[in-house]
GUVEX-577297 format. One line per 8 residues: their letters; for each residue x, y, z of C-alpha. Coordinates in steps of 0.02 Angstrom, whole numbers, plus 32768, in hexadecimal, padded with zeros to 4 digits. Example, Ala and Ser with C-alpha at 12.3 -4.5 7.8 and 13.67 -1.06 7.14 Angstrom:
% residues 2
AS = 8267,7F1F,8186; 82AC,7FCB,8165
END
This chain:
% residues 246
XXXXXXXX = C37A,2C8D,355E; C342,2D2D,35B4; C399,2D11,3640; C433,2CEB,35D9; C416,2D93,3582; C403,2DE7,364F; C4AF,2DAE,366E; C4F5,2DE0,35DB
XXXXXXXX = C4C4,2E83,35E8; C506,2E99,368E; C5B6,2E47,3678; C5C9,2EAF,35E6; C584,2F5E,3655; C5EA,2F26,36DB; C696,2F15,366C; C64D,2FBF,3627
XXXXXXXX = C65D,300B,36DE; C719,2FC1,3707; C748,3008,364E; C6FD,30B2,365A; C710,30E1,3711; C7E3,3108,3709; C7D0,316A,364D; C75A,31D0,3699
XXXXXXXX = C7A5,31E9,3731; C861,31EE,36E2; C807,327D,367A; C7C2,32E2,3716; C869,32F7,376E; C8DE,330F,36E1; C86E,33A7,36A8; C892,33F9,374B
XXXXXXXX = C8EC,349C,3745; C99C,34A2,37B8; C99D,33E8,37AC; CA4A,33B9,37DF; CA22,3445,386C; CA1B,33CA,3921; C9FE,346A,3989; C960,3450,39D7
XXXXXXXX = C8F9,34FB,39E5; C856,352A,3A39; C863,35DF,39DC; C7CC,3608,3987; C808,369C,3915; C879,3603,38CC; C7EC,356C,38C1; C782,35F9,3850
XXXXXXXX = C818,361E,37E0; C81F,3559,37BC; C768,3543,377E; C73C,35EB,374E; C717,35EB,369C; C77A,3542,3688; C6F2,34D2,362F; C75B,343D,3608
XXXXXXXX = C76A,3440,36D5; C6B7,3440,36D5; C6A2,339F,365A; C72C,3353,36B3; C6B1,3362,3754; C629,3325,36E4; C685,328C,36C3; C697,3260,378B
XXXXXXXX = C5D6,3263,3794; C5C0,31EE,3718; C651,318D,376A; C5D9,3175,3800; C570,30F3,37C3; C606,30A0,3784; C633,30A7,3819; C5AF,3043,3867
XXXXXXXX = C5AE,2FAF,37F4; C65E,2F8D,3811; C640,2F9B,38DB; C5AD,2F25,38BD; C615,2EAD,3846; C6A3,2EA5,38C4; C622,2E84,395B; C5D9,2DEB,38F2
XXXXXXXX = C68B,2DA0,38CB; C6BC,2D9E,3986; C623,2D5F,39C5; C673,2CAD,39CE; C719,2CD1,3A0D; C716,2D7E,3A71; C657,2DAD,3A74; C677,2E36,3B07
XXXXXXXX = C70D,2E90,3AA4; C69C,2E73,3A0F; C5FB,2EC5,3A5D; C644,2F39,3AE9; C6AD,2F75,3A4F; C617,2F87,39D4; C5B1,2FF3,3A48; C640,306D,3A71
XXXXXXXX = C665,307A,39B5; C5B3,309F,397D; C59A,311E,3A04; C641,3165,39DC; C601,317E,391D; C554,31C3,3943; C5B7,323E,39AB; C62E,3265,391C
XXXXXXXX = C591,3277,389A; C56E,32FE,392E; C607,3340,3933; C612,335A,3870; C56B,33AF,3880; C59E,341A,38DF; C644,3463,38DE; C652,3439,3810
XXXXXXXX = C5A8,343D,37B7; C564,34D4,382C; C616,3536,3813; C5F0,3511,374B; C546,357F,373B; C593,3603,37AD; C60A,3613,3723; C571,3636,369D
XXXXXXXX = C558,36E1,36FE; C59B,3781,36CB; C638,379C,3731; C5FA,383E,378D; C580,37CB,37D8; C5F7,3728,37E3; C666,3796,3849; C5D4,37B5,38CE
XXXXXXXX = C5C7,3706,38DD; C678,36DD,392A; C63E,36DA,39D9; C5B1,364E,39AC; C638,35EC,3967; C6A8,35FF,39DE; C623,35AF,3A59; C609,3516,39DA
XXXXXXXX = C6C0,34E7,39E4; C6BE,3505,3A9E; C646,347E,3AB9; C5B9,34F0,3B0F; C514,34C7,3B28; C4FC,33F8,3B02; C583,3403,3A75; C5D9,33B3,3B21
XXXXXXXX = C5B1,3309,3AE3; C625,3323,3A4B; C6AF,3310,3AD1; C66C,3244,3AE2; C6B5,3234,3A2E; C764,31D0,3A67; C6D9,3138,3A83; C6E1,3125,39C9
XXXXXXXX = C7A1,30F5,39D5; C797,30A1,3A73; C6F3,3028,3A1A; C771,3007,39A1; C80B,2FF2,39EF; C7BB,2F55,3A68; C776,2F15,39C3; C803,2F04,394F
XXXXXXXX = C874,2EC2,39F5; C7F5,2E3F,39FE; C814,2E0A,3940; C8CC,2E17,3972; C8B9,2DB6,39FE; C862,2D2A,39A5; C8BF,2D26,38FE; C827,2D33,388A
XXXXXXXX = C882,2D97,380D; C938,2D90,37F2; C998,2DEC,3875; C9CD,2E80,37FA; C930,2EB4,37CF; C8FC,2EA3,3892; C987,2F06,38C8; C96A,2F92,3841
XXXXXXXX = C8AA,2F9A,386E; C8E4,2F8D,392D; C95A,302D,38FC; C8FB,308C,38B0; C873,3089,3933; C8DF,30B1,39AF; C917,3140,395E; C871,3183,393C
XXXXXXXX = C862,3197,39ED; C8F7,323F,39CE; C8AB,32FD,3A31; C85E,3339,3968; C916,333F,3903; C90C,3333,3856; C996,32D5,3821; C98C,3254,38A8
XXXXXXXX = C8DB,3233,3858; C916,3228,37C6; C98C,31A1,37DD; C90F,3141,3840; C8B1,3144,37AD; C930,30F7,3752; C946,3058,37D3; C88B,304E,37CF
XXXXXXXX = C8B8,304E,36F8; C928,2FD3,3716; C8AC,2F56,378C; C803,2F7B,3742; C81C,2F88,3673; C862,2ED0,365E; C7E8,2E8F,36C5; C75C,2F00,366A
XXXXXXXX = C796,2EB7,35C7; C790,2DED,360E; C6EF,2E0A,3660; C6B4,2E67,359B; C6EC,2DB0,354B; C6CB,2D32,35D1; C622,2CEA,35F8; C63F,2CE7,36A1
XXXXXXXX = C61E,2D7D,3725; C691,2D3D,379F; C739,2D42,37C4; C7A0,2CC8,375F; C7DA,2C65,37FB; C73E,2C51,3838; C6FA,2C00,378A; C78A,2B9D,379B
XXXXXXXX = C769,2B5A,3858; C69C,2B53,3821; C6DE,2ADD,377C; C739,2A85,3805; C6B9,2A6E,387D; C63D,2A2B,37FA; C6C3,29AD,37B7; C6BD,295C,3860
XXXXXXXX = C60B,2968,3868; C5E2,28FA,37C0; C687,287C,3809; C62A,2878,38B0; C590,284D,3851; C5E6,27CB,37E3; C633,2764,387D; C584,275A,38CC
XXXXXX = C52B,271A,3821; C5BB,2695,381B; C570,25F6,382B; C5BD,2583,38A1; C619,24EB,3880; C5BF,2448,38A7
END
């Protein structure tokens, strides 16, 4: 029974994760300012303008460190599914995704939750700190690692080819996740996110609401193929009880 109650609890966290993850992520990039803008800039004078004083920015980048755990559990989830049928994609794809989101918790640190209490301070004194922001979206110091953060799309993208790849959810919902990982992967434009997010929508919500009412924590096919497996079992068993004929 308390195991029963263990599993439960996780299927149902685990569907939490898959449901959550693209509303809060949908959420962080539509509230971005000059979002149909896909003008890359490195200008600081502009970054400031975008969060200064913007606090539904700020929430937005709240929500993306929460997302992190999320995260995490559906890297792990998709690293136990494939451990039968592409255990490399499954694990070399599980490490590179977890890294990627400890690295974005970083980077949401950072360049978002930092930027946020800056913005608390009278603006004489905000204005004195431009060239200290300037260096945290620069990179300087060990903010370098935030560069590593394309591993996060890249765990991802050899993941949800590997559920492709081995049909263990139906191919639309592959394809979509496959999508929007891939274009997760886009050089930090908004809108591109943003429709990633809605692939990822499209792949992860279904599922989230089938792994919420079934009692199973894996993939449908492979409950199918384990049903399977045990059906041949109990036959194997019942042609060696058969007593022979005299």
């Amino acid at each position: 029974m308390k195991q029963e109650i263990i599993n439960r609890i996780k299927r149902k966290g685990t569907a939490l994760a898959f449901l959550l993850y693209p509303l809060c992520a949908g959420f962080a990039f539509a509230v971005h300012p000059h979002l149909l803008d896909i003008q890359i800039s490195h200008d600081i004078t502009r970054k400031i303008a975008e969060f200064h004083g913007n606090e539904l920015l700020h929430f937005g980048h709240f929500l993306m460190v929460l997302g992190v755990p999320m995260l995490i559990v559906i890297a792990l989830h998709f690293m136990n599914q494939l451990e039968e049928r592409r255990p490399w994609l499954g694990f070399i794809g599980g490490v590179l995704a977890v890294t990627g989101a400890i690295i974005l918790a970083l980077d949401k640190a950072a360049l978002c939750m930092v930027p946020s209490a800056f913005d608390t301070l009278p603006e004489v004194i905000f204005q004195q700190l431009t060239p200290g922001i300037e260096a945290l979206f620069a990179y300087k110091g060990w903010l370098w690692v935030l560069m590593l953060l394309p591993l996060l799309p890249v765990g991802f993208i050899l993941q949800t080819s590997g559920i492709l790849q081995t049909n263990l959810l139906p191919r639309w919902q592959s394809i979509a996740m496959l999508t929007g990982s891939i274009l997760m992967a886009n050089p930090d434009i908004d809108i591109i996110g943003l429709i990633a997010t809605v692939f990822l929508a499209i792949g992860f919500i279904p599922y989230a609401l089938q792994l919420w009412r079934d009692e199973s924590t894996q993939f449908p096919s492979l409950v199918l193929a384990q049903k399977k497996r045990n059906l041949n079992h109990d036959r194997s068993k019942l042609v060696v009880a058969k007593p022979a004929k005299l």
